[in-house]
C-alpha positions as MATLAB code, in Angstrom:
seq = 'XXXXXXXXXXXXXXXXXXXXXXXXXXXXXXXXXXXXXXXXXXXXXXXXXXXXXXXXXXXXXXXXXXXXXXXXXXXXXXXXXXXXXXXXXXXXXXXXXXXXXXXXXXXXXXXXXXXXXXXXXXXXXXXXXXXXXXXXXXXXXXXXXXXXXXXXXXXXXXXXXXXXXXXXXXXXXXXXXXXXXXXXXXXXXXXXXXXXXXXXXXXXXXXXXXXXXXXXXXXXXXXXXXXXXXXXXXXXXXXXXXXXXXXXXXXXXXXXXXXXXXXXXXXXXXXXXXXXXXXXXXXXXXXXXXXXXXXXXXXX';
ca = [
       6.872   30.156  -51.764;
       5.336   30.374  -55.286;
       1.550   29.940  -55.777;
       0.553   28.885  -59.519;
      -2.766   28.396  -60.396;
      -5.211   25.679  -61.620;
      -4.313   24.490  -65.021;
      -7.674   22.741  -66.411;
      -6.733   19.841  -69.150;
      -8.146   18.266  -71.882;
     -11.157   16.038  -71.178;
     -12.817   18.342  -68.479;
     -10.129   16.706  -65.593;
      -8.071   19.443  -63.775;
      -5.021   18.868  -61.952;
      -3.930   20.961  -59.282;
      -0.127   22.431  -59.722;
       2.402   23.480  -57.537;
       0.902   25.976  -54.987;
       1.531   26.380  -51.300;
      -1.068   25.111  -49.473;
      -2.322   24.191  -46.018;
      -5.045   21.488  -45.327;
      -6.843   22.604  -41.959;
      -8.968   19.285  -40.750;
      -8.161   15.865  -42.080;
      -6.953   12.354  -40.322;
      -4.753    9.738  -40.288;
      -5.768    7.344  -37.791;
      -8.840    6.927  -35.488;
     -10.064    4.387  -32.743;
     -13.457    4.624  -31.952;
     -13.364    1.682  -29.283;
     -14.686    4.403  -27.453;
     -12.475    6.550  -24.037;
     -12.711    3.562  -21.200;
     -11.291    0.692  -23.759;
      -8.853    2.724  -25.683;
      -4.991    1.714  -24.847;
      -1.403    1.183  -26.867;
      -1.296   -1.536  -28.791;
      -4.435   -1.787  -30.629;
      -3.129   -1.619  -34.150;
       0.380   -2.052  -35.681;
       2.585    1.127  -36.169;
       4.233   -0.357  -39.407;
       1.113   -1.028  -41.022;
      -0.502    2.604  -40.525;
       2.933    4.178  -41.712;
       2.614    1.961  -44.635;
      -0.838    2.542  -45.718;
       0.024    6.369  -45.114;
       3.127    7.676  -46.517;
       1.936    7.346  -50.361;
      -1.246    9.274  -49.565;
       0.807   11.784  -47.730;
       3.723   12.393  -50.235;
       1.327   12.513  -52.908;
      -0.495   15.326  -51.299;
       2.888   16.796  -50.842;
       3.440   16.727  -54.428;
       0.623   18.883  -55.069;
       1.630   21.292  -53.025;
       0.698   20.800  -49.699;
       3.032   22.130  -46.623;
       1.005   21.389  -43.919;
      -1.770   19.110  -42.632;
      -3.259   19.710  -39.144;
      -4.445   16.116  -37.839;
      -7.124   16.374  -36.220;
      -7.771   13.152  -33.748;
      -8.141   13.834  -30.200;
      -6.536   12.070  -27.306;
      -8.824    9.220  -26.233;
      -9.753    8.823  -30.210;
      -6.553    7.807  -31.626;
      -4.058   10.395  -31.348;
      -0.623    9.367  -32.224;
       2.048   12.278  -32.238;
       5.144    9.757  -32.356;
       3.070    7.987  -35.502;
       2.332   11.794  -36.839;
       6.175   12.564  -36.600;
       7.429    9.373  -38.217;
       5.060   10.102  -41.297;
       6.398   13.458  -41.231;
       9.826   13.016  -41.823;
       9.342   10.269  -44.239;
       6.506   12.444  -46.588;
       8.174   16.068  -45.625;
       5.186   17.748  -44.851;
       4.500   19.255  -41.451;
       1.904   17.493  -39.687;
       0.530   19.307  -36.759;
      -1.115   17.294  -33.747;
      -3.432   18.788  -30.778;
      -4.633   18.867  -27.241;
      -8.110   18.730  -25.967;
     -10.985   16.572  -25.673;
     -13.808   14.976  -27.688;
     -17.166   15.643  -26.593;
     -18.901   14.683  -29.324;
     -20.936   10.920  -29.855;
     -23.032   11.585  -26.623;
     -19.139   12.014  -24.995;
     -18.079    8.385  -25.612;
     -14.551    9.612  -26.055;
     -14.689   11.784  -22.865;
     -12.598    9.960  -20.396;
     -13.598    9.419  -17.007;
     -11.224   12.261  -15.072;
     -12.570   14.970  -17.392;
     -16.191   14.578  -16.154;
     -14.847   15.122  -13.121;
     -12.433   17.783  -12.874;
     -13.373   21.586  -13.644;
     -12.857   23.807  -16.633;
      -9.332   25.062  -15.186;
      -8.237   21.561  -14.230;
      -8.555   20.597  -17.591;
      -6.656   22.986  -19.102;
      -4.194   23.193  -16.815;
      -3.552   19.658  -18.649;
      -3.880   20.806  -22.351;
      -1.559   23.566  -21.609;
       0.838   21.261  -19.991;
       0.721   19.095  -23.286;
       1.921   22.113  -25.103;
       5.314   21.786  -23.005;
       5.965   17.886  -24.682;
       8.418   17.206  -26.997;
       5.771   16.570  -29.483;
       4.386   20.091  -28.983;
       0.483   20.088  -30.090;
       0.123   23.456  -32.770;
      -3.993   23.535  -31.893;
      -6.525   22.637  -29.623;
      -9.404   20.115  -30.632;
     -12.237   19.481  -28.917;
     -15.951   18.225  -29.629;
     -19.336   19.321  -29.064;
     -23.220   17.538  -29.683;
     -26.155   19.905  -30.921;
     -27.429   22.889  -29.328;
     -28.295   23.747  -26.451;
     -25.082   22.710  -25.125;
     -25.585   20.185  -21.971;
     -23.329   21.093  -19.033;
     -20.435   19.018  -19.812;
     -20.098   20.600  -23.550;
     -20.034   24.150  -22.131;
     -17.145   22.795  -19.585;
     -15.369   21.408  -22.634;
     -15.638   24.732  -24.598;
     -14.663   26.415  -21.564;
     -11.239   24.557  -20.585;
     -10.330   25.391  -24.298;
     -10.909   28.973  -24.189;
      -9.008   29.093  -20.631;
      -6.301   26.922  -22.482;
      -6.283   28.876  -25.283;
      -6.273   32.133  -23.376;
      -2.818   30.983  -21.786;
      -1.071   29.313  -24.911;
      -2.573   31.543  -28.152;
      -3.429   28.021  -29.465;
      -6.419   28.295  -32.030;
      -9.700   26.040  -30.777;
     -11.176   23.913  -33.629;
     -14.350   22.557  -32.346;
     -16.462   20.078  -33.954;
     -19.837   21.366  -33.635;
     -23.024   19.701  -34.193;
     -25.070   22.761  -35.850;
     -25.014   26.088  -36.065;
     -26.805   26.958  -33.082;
     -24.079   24.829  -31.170;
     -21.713   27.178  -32.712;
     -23.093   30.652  -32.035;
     -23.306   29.468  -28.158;
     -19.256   28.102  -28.113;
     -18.265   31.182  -29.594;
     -20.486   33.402  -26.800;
     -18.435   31.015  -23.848;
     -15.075   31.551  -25.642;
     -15.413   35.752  -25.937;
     -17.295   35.674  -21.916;
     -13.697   33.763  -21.278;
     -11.749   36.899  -22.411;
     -10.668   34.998  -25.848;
     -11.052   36.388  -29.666;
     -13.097   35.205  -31.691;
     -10.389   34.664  -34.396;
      -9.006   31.775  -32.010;
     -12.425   29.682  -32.311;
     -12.478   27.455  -35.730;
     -16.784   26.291  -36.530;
     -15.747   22.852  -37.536;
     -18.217   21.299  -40.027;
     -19.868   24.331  -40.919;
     -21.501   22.738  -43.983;
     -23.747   20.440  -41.406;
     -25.673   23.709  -40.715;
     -27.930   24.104  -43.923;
     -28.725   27.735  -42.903;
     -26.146   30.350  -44.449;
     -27.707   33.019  -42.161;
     -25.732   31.688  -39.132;
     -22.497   30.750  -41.414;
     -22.505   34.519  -41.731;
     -23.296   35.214  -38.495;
     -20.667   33.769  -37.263;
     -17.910   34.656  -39.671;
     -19.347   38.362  -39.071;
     -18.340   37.764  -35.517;
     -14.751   36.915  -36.131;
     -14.320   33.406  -35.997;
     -13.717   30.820  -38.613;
     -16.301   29.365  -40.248;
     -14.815   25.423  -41.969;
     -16.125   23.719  -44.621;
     -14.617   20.293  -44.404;
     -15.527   16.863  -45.925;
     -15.583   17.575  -49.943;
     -16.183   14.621  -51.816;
     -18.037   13.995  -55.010;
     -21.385   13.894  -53.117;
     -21.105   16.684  -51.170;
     -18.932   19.421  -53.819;
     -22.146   21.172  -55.058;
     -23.245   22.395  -51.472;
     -19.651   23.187  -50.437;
     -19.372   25.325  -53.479;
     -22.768   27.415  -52.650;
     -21.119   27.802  -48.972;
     -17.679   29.295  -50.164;
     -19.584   31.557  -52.721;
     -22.272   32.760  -50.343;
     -19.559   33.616  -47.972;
     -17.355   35.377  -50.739;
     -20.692   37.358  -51.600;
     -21.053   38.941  -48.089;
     -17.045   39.988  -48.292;
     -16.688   37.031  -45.809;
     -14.243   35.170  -47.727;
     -11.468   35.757  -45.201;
     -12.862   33.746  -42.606;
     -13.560   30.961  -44.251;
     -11.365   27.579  -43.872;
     -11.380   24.769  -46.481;
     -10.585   20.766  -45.890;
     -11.521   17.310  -46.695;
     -11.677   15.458  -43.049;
     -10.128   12.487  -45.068;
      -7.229    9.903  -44.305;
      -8.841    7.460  -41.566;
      -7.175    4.635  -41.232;
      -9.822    2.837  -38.896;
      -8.094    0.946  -36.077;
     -10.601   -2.347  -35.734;
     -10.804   -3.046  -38.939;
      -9.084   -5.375  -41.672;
      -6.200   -3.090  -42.972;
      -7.531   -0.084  -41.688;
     -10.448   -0.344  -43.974;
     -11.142    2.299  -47.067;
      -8.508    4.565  -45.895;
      -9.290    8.240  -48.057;
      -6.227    9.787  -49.984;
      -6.463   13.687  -49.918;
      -6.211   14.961  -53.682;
      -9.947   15.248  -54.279;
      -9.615   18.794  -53.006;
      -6.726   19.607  -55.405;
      -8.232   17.780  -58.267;
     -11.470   18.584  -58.887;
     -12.987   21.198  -55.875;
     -10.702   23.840  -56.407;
     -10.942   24.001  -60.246;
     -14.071   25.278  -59.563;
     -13.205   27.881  -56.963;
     -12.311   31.424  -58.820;
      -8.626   31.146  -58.770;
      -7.476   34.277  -57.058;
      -9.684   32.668  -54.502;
      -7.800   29.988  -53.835;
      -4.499   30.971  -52.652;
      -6.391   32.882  -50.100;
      -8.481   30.179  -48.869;
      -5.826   27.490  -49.055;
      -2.587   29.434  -47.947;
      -3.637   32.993  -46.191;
      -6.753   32.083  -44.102;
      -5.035   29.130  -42.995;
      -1.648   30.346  -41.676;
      -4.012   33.725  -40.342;
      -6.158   31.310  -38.784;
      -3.513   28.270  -36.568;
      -0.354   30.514  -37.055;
       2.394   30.726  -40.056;
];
């Protein structure tokens, strides 16, 4: 495929064109009724495809090939939902296995607090033999230190991972919470390169963004909006600076169609990204950090 760059218009707006490009962390739908309430049923199909497609084939119209969803199982998942919008918008959507320990482990359902490591990913890799066939593994951690059931989380991933070459994209509380996931995921015989820091930008100390990009793993900077552009920005350059562009990862965590509430309630489109962020990036940056790192990182 062709990249182009950023064409910047009159009036200060820019417009992204026609480049490949790969969004790493965003959503369609969530539930967060919370792992022992959660069932089928709870919101209407129709309605979610509805609200969706136009977001979706307008990202796909700038460009976009791929979006990896990123709701757990026990959150909101929906792979026959994810595949319906695929079709209709023709963009790969990829889905995942795993758990979500994050919340105080709300979402953590009640077999996984009592099963091991191995048990658990003797599940996730199961998953991976569906029809459906999850592309990533997503799980959740709270802030450092990790408590026991964290680490057991982390630890089913890495065995899962281990067995299936499935990247792990963790959403980690701080940094500290990161540097300690990505110790459990090496002791489990795993590279580096398969663990993804989700929310990096949380952690206000660059020092352990490079730290753990030096390591080998990802380091993601998710969730640009207008709010939060300016600090995203001195992340991807302070990265860049220390040659650590390569392992960096770029998203919007947007979509969210909230099950619960009135039409979904604000549901996000994903074009902020396109629009205005990467204007801003230097612009033999951005095929890198929106097409290479992401296909180097969860697989071409």
């Amino acid at each position: 495929m062709k990249r182009r760059e950023f064409l910047s218009l009159a009036g200060g707006a820019a417009l992204a064109s026609q480049m490949a490009s790969v969004l790493v962390h965003e959503h369609v739908l969530v539930d967060f009724v919370g792992a022992d309430q959660i069932r089928p049923g709870r919101y209407d199909r129709d309605e979610v495809f509805r609200i969706a497609r136009p977001k979706l084939e307008e990202l796909r119209r700038l460009g976009c090939r791929r979006l990896l969803e990123c709701t757990p199982n026990f959150l909101g998942r929906d792979p026959e939902l994810l595949a319906r919008l695929s079709d209709a918008a023709s963009l790969q959507i990829w889905s995942n296995t795993g758990l979500y320990g994050a919340a105080n482990h709300k979402f953590v359902p009640a077999f996984a607090r009592s099963e091991t490591a191995a048990q658990l990913a003797k599940r996730w890799v199961a998953e991976t033999r569906e029809a459906w066939r999850p592309r990533f593994i997503k799980i959740g951690v709270n802030r450092g230190p990790l408590d026991e059931l964290d680490r057991k989380l982390v630890r089913a991933a890495a065995i899962a991972s281990r067995e299936t070459g499935l990247t792990i994209a963790s959403h980690t509380g701080d940094g500290a919470a990161a540097v300690e996931q990505l110790e459990i995921v090496t002791a489990e015989r795993v590279s580096p390169a398969k663990f993804v820091w989700v929310h990096a930008q949380n952690e206000r100390d660059h020092g352990l963004h490079e730290k753990v990009a030096r390591a080998g793993a990802w380091v993601e900077f998710d969730g640009i909006g207008p709010k939060t552009a300016e600090f995203h920005l001195q992340c991807v350059r302070f990265l860049a600076a220390k040659g650590l562009l390569r392992r960096t990862l770029l998203s919007q965590d947007a979509g969210w169609y909230h099950v619960g509430e009135a039409g979904g309630g604000e549901f996000r489109g994903y074009t902020y990204l396109y629009s205005d962020f990467l204007p801003r990036i230097e612009p033999a940056q951005v095929p890198v950090l929106m097409w290479e790192n992401p296909r180097a990182a969860f697989g071409a």
